[in-house]
MARZAMI-896335 format. One line per 10 residues: number of its first residue (from 1); their letters; for each residue x, y, z of C-alpha. Coordinates in nm, 3 decimals. Layout:
# MARZAMI-896335
NUM> A> X:Y:Z ~ ...
***
This chain:
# MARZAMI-896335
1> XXXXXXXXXX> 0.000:0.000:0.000 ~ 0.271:0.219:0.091 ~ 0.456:0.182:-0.257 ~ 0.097:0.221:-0.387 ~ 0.066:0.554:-0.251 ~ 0.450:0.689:-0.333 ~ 0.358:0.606:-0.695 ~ 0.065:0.807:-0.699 ~ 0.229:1.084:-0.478 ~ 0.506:1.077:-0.758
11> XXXXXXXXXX> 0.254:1.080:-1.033 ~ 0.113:1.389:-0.936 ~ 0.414:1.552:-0.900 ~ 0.517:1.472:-1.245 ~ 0.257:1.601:-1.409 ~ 0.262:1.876:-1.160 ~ 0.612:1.980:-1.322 ~ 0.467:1.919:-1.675 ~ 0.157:2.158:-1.602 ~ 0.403:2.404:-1.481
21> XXXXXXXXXX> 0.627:2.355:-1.765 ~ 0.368:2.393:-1.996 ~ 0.223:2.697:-1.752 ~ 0.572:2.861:-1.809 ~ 0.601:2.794:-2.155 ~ 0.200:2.931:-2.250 ~ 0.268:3.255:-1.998 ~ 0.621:3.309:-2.225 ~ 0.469:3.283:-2.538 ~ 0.144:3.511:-2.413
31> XXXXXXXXXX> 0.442:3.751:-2.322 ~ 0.667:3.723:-2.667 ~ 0.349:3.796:-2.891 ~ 0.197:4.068:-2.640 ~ 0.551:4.213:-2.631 ~ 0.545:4.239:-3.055 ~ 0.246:4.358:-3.018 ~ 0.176:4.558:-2.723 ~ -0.154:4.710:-2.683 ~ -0.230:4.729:-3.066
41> XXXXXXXXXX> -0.569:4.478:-3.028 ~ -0.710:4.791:-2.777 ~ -0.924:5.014:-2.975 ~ -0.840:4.850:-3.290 ~ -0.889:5.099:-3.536 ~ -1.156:5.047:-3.856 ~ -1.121:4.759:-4.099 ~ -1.170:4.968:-4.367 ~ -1.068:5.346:-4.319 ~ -1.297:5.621:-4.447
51> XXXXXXXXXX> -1.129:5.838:-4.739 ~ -1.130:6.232:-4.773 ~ -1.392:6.400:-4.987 ~ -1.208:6.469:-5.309 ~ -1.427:6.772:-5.628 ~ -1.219:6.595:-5.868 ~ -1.317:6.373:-6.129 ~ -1.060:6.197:-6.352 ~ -1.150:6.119:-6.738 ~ -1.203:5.784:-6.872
61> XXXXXXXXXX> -0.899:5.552:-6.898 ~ -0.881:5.511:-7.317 ~ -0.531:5.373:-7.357 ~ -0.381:5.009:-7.368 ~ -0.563:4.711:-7.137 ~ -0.374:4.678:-6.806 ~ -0.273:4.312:-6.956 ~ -0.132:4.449:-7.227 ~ 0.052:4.729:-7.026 ~ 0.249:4.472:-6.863
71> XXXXXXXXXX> 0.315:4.295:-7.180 ~ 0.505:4.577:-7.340 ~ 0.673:4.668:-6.998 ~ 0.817:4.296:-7.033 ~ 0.911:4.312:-7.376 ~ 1.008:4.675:-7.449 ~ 1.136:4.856:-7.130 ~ 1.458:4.782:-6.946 ~ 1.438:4.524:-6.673 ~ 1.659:4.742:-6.487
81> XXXXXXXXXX> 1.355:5.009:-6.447 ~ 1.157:4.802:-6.104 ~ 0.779:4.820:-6.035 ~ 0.611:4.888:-5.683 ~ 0.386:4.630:-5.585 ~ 0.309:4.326:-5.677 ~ 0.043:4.404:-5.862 ~ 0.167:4.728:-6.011 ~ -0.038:5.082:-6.014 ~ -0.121:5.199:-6.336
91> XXXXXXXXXX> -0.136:5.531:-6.289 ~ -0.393:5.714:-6.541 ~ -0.439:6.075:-6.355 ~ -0.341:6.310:-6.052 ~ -0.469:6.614:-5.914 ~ -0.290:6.764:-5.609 ~ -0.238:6.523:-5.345 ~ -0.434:6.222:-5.495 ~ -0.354:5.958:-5.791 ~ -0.632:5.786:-6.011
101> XXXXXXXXXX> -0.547:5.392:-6.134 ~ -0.689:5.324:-6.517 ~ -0.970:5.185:-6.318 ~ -1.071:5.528:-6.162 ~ -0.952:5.424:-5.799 ~ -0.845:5.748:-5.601 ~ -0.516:5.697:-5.366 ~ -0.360:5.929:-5.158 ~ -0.034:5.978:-5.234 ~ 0.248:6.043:-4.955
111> XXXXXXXXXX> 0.541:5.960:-5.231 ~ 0.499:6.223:-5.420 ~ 0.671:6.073:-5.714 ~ 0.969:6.035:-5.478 ~ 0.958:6.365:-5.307 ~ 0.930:6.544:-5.656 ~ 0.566:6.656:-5.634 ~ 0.613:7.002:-5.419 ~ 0.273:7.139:-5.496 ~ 0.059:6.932:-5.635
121> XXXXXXXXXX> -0.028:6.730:-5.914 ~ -0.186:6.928:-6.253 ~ -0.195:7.228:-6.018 ~ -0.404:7.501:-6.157 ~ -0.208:7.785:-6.162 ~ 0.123:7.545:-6.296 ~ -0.134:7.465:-6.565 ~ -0.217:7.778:-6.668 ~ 0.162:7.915:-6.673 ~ 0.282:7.604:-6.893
131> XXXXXXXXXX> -0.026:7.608:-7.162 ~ 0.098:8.006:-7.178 ~ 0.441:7.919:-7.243 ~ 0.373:7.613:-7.462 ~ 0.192:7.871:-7.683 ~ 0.518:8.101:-7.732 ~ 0.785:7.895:-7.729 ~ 0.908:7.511:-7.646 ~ 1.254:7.548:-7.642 ~ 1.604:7.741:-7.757
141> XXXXXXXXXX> 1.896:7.675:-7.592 ~ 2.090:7.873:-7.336 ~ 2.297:8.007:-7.650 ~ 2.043:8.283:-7.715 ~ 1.886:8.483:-7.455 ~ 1.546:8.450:-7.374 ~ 1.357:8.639:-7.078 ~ 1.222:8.312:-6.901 ~ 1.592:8.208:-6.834 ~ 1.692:8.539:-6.649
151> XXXXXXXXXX> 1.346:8.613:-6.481 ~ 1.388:8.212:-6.325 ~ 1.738:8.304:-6.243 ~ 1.687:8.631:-5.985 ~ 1.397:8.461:-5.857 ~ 1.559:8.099:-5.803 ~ 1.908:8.304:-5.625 ~ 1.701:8.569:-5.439 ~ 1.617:8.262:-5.207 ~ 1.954:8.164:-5.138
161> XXXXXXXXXX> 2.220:8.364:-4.917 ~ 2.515:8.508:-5.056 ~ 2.780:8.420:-5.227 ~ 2.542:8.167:-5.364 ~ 2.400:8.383:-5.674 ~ 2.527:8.185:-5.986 ~ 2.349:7.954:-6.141 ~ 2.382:7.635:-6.395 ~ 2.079:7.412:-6.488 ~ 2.047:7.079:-6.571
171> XXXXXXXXXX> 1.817:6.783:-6.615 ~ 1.841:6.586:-6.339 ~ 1.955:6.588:-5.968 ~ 2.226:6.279:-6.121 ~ 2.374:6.531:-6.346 ~ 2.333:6.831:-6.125 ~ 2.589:6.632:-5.843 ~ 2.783:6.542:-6.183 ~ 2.823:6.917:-6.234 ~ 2.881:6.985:-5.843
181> XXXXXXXXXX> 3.138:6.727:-5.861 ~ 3.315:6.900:-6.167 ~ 3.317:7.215:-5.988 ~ 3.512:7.148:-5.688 ~ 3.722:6.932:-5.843 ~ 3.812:7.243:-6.142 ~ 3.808:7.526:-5.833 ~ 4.010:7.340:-5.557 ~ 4.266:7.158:-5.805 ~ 4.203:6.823:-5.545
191> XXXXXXXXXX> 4.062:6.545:-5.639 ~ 3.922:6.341:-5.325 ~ 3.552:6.372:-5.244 ~ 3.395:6.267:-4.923 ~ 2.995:6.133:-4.838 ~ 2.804:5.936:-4.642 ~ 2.746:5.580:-4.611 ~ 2.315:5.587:-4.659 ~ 2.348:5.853:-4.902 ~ 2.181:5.898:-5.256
201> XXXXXXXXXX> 2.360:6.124:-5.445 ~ 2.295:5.987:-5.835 ~ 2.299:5.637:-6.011 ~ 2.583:5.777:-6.304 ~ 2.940:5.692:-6.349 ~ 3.018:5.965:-6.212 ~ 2.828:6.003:-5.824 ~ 2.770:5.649:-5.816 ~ 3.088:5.666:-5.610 ~ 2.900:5.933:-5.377
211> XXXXXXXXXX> 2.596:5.732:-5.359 ~ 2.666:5.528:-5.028 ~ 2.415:5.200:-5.103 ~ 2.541:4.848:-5.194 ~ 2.231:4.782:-5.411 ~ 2.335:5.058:-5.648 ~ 2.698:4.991:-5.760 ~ 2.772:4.777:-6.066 ~ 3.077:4.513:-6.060 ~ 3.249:4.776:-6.236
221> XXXXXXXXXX> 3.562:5.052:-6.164 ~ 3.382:5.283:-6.007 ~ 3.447:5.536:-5.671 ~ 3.757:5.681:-5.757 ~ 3.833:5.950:-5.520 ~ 3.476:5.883:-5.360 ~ 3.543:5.795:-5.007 ~ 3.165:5.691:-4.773 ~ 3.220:5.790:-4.453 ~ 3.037:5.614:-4.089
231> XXXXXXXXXX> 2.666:5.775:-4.131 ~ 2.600:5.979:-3.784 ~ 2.280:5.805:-3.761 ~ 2.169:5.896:-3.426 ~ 1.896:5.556:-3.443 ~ 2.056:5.317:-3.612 ~ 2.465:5.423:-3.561 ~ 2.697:5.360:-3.339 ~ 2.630:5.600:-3.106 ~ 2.315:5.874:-3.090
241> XXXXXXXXXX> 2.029:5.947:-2.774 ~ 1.684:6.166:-2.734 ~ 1.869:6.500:-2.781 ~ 2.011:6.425:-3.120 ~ 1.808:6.538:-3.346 ~ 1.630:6.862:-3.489 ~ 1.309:6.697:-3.469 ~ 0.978:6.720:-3.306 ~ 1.010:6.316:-3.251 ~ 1.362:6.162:-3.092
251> XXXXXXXXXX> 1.481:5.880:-3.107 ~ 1.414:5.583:-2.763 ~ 1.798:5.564:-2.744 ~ 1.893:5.684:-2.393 ~ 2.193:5.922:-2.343 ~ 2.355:6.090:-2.079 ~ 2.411:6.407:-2.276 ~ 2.303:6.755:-2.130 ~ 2.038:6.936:-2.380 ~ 2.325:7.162:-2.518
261> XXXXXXXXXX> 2.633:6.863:-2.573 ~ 2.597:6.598:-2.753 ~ 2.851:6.331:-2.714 ~ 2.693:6.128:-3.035 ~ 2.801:6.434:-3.301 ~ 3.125:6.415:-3.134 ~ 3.205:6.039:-3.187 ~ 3.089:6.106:-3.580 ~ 3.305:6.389:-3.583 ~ 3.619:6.177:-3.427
271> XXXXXXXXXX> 3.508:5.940:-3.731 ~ 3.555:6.217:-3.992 ~ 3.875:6.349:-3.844 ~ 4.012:5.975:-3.872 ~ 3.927:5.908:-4.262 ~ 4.094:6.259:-4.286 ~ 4.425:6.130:-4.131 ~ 4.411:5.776:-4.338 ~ 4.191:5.752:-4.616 ~ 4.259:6.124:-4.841
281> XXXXXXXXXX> 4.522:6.307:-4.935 ~ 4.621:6.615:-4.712 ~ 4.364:6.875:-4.990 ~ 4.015:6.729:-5.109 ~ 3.792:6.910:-5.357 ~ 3.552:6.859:-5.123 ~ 3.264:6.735:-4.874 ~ 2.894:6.624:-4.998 ~ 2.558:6.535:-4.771 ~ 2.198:6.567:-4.793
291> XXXXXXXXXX> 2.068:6.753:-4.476 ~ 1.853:6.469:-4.425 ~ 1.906:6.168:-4.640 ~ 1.638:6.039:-4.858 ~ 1.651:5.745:-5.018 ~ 1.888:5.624:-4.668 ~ 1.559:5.643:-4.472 ~ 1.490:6.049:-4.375 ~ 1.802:5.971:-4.169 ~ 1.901:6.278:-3.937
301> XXXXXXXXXX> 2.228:6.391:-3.830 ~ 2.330:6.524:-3.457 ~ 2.260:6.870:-3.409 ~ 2.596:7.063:-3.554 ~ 2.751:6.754:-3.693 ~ 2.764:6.935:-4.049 ~ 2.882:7.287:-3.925 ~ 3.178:7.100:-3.807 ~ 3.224:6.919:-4.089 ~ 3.197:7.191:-4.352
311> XXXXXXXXXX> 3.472:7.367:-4.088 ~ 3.691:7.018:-4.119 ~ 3.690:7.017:-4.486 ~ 3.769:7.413:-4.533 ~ 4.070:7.362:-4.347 ~ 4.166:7.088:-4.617 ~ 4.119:7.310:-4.889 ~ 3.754:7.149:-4.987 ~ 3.437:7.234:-5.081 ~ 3.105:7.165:-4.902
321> XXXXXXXXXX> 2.798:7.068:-5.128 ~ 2.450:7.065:-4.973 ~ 2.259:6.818:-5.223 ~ 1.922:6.938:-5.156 ~ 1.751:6.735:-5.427 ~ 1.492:6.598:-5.190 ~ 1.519:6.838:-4.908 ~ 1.455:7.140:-5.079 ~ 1.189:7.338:-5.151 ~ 1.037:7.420:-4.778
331> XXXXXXXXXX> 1.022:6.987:-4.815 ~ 1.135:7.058:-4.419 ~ 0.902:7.338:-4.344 ~ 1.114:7.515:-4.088 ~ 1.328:7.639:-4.358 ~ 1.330:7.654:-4.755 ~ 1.627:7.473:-4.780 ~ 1.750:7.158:-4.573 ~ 2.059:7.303:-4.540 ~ 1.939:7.630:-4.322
341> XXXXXXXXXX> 1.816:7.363:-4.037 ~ 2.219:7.310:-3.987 ~ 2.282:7.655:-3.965 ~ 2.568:7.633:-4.221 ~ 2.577:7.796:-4.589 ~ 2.701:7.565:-4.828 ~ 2.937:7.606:-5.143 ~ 2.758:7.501:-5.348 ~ 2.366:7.396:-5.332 ~ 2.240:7.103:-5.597
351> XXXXXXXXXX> 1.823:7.089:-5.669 ~ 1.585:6.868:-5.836 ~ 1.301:6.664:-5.770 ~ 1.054:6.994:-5.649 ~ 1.246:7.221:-5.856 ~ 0.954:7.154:-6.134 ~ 0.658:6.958:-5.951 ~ 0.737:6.677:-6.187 ~ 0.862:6.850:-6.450 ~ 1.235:6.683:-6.580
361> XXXXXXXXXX> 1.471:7.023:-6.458 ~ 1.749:7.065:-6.189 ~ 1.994:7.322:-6.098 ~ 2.314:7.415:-5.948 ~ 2.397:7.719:-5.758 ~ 2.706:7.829:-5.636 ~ 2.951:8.184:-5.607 ~ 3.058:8.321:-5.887 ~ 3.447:8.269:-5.788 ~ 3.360:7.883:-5.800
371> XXXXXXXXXX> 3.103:7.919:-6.090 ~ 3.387:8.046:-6.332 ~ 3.632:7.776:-6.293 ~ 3.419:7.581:-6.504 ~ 3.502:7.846:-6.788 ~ 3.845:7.678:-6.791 ~ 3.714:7.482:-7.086 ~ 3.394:7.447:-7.262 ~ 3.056:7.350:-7.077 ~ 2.787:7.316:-7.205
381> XXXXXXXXXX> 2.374:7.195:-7.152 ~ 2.154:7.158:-7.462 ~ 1.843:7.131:-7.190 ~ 1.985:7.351:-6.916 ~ 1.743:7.666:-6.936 ~ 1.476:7.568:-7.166 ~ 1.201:7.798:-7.142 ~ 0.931:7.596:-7.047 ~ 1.175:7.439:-6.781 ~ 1.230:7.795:-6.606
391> XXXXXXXXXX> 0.843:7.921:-6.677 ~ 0.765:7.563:-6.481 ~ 1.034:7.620:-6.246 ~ 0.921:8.015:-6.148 ~ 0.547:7.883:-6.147 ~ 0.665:7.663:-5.873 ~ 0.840:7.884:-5.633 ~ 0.527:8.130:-5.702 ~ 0.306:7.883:-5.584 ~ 0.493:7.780:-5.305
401> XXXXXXXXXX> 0.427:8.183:-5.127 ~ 0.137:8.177:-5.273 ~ -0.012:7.905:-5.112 ~ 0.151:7.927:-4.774 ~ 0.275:7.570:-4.842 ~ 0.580:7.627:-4.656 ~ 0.368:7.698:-4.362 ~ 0.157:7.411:-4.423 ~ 0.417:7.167:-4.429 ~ 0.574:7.265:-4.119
411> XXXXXXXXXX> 0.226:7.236:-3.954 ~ 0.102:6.932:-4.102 ~ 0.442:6.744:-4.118 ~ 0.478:6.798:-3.737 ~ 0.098:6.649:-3.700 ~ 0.212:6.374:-3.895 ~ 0.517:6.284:-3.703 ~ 0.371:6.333:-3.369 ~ 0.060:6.108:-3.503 ~ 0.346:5.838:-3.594
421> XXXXXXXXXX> 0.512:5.866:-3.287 ~ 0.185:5.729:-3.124 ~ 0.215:5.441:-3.300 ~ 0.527:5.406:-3.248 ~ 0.415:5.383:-2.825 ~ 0.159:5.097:-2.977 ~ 0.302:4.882:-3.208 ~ 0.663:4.704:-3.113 ~ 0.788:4.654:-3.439 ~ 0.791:5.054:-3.513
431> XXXXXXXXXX> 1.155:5.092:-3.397 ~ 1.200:5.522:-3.487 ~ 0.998:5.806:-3.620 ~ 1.199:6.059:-3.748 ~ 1.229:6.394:-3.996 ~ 1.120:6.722:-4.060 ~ 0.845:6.830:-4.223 ~ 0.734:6.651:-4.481 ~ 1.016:6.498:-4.480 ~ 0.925:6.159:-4.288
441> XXXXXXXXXX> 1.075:5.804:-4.223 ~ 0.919:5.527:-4.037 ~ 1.193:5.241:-3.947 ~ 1.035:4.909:-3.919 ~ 1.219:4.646:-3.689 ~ 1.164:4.295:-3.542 ~ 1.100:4.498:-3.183 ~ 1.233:4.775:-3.039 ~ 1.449:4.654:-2.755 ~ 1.739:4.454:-3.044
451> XXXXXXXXXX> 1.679:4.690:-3.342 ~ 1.702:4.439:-3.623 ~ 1.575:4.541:-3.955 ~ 1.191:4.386:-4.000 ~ 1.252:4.122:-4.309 ~ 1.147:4.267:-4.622 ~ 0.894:4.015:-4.672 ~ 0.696:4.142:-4.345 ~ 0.762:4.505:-4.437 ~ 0.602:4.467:-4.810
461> XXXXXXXXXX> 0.229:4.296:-4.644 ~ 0.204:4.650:-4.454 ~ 0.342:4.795:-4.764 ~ 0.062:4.641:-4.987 ~ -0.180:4.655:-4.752 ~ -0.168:5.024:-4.698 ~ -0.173:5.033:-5.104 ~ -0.492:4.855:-5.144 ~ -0.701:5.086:-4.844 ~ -0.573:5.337:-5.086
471> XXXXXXXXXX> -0.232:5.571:-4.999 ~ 0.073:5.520:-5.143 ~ 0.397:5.536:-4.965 ~ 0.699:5.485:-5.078 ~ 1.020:5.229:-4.919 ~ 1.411:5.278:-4.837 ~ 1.655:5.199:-4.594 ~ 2.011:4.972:-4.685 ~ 1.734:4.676:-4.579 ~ 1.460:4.849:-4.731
481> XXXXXXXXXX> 1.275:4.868:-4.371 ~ 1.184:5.205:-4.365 ~ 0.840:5.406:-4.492 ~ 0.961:5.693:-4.668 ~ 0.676:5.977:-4.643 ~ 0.759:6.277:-4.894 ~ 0.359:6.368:-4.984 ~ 0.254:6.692:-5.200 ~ 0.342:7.009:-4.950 ~ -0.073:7.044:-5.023
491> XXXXXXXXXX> -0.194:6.767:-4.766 ~ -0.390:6.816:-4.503 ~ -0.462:6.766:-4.147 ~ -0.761:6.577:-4.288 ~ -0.545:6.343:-4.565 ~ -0.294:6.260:-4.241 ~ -0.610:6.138:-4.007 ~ -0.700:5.904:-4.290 ~ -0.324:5.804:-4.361 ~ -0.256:5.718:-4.009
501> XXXXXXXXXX> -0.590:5.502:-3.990 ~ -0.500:5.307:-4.276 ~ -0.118:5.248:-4.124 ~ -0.255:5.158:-3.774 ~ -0.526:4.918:-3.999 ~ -0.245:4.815:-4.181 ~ 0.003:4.750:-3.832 ~ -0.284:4.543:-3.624 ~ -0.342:4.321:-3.952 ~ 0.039:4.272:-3.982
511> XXXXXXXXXX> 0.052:4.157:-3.606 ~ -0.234:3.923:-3.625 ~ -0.097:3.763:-3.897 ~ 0.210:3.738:-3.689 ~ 0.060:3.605:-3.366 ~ -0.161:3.328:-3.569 ~ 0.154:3.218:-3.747 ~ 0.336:3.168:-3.416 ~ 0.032:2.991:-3.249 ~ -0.019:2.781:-3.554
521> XXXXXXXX> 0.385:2.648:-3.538 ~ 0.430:2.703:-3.145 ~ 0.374:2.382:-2.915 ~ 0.328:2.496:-2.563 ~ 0.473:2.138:-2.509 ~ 0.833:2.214:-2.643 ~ 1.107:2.442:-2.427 ~ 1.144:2.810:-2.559
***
């Protein structure tokens, strides 16, 4: 009887110890998925947010079947030119802040043709000033004169602070850091060129040694006297805290930094004095960043990291080139250009993108003692200064005072990113919320606590699903993990409510699917 009774008594206890086992193991996993998740099943927003009223009606789509569209994008355009989506957009018509498919479905659109639509799409008065011009004349080049060329010109410099007053245009922001590049290399008589790892500065044989992405260099000679240096990114770098940035959202990195030192811009800066002492000749031609990088992710810099750079590089006989391609514009709000934000004055400034709300133009601007060394030899732009370019290009920066948009995008971009950084407090796998503006990125990660990139594959079913409750926003990042948002400076408070409803929708989706995939393979039964 006695064994009897220690067999039972040791029965118990074993399953006692499985029970708790599988207790412990059921209370972990409840604890991994509510971690990923947080709170994101409380107030759950709408299945299905509610668009904006929009007075515009697009026309009938009349051209080739969508079928057939991807049929001759197969056979007759470069592989090399990618597709969003899986099931591409085929864009038919836009007006202002909103894109029509060939199937009349509206989207709002917070890409903006990658940050190039400043004021809107088919804006009325950009309408009426290129039917006017298109009625006198198309084009003559720079050779003659023609008043459209010299009326852009005061207008375009007027905005920028001395010396910077001279200016060359081009077609693209690629050639326009082609033509930067030239110039410091003709003016300082060095050769060596420094930017930042992240950066997009042009896919040509020429800045693809600026550009600082992987994905973008061919297994080709290429970089020569291009040196990428450590990115101060104050999220996702080395070093960087909650005072970084010149943002209304910081980053969740804790530092011990007072509000007016920042030990993070001082590491970067140690990094930039080191590639000076090893990697470059005693003289460069010069120095190279976007104020906030674009296709890298709206990646900010510590507060006065550039001034001291643009001082480290004068001292070695370089230039300092603000490529404002996506930044400018009043893109940040707080200023017209990026640049202003840093509270440095370039040497030269390079612009595209919302130079001409879509329209193919870009410029260079810089002094007039840098400007001529390019008369050393024989430059010339067949495009640079067509009229309808500069008519297109004046229309814009009229519409941008016109409008107030500068105003608006300070006050709607810092909605946006305060909006984001609520989601940010709800969903784990938001990891930063950062920019200026309009200028917005969104880094996606596995949770917050180890940083890690959120895999591609999870980042495109938020991706697509935002896409089909209708906004479109665009992708970047060296793992391609962060939501760039660069929207029309035209949105409103109104087109942000609905945007953040559709992301939130989009978020709590994601993270079901996530939680029923790890119930579905997860055994309470096995060790974690």
């Amino acid at each position: 009887m006695m064994q009897r009774m220690i067999g039972v008594r040791g029965l118990l206890s074993s399953l006692s110890r499985k029970q708790r086992r599988v207790s412990s193991c059921s209370s972990r996993f409840h604890t991994l998925v509510g971690g990923l998740w947080q709170s994101a099943n409380e107030n759950s927003p709408p299945a299905q947010p509610k668009m904006p009223p929009c007075d515009f009606s697009p026309q009938p789509y009349e051209s080739y079947p969508y079928d057939q569209i991807l049929k001759i994008r197969e056979q007759n355009i470069s592989k090399s030119v990618t597709t969003y989506y899986k099931k591409p957009l085929l864009i038919h018509e836009g007006y202002m802040q909103w894109l029509f498919d060939s199937e009349g479905r509206r989207y709002l659109d917070l890409f903006g043709g990658i940050a190039t639509i400043s004021v809107g799409q088919c804006h009325p008065k950009m309408i009426v000033a290129a039917q006017k011009q298109l009625g006198r004349l198309w084009h003559v080049t720079n050779i003659h004169l023609h008043s459209s060329l010299h009326e852009y010109a005061l207008k375009l410099t007027a905005l920028l602070p001395e010396p910077l007053k001279v200016l060359l245009l081009t077609n693209s922001g690629s050639e326009a850091n082609d033509v930067a590049m030239l110039l410091a290399r003709c003016y300082t008589r060095n050769f060596d060129i420094i930017s930042l790892r992240g950066s997009y500065h042009g896919s040509s044989p020429y800045t693809l040694g600026l550009t600082g992405m992987g994905f973008y260099k061919f297994p080709i000679a290429n970089s020569f006297g291009c040196h990428n240096m450590m990115c101060p990114d104050v999220y996702r770098g080395l070093w960087g805290g909650s005072h970084c940035r010149d943002s209304p959202v910081q980053t969740t990195r804790k530092c011990s930094c007072s509000p007016d030192c920042c030990e993070a811009k001082d590491r970067y800066i140690e990094q930039l004095k080191e590639m000076l002492e090893t990697s470059v000749p005693k003289r460069v031609a010069g120095f190279i960043a976007e104020p906030i990088q674009g296709l890298g992710g709206a990646v900010q810099y510590p507060k006065e990291f550039l001034k001291e750079a643009y001082q480290l590089i004068r001292e070695r006989g370089g230039v300092c080139i603000a490529d404002e391609v996506q930044t400018g514009f009043a893109r940040t709000g707080s200023h017209f250009w990026g640049f202003q934000s840093h509270d440095v004055i370039p040497d030269i400034v390079t612009m595209a993108k919302g130079i001409g709300n879509g329209f193919p133009m870009a410029a260079v601007v810089t002094s007039k003692e840098i400007a001529d060394s390019l008369t050393k030899a024989l430059h010339f732009n067949t495009f640079g200064g067509n009229p309808l370019a500069c008519v297109i290009g004046s229309a814009v920066l009229d519409v941008i005072e016109e409008d107030g948009l500068q105003k608006n995008c300070d006050m709607v971009g810092t909605y946006m990113l305060l909006e984001l950084a609520k989601l940010r407090d709800k969903f784990n796998i938001i990891g930063d919320v950062r920019g200026k503006g309009l200028m917005i990125g969104v880094e996606m990660v596995t949770d917050q606590e180890s940083r890690h990139p959120l895999p591609h594959e999870e980042v495109d079913l938020i991706w697509e699903d935002c896409k089909e409750m209708g906004v479109v926003i665009g992708k970047g990042g060296l793992y391609g993990q962060i939501f760039r948002i660069k929207p029309p400076l035209c949105i409103t408070v109104e087109d942000v409510d609905f945007a953040i409803a559709v992301f939130s929708t989009a978020l709590t989706r994601h993270m079901e699917r996530r939680a029923a995939v790890k119930i579905k393979y997860f055994s309470p039964h096995q060790e974690l």
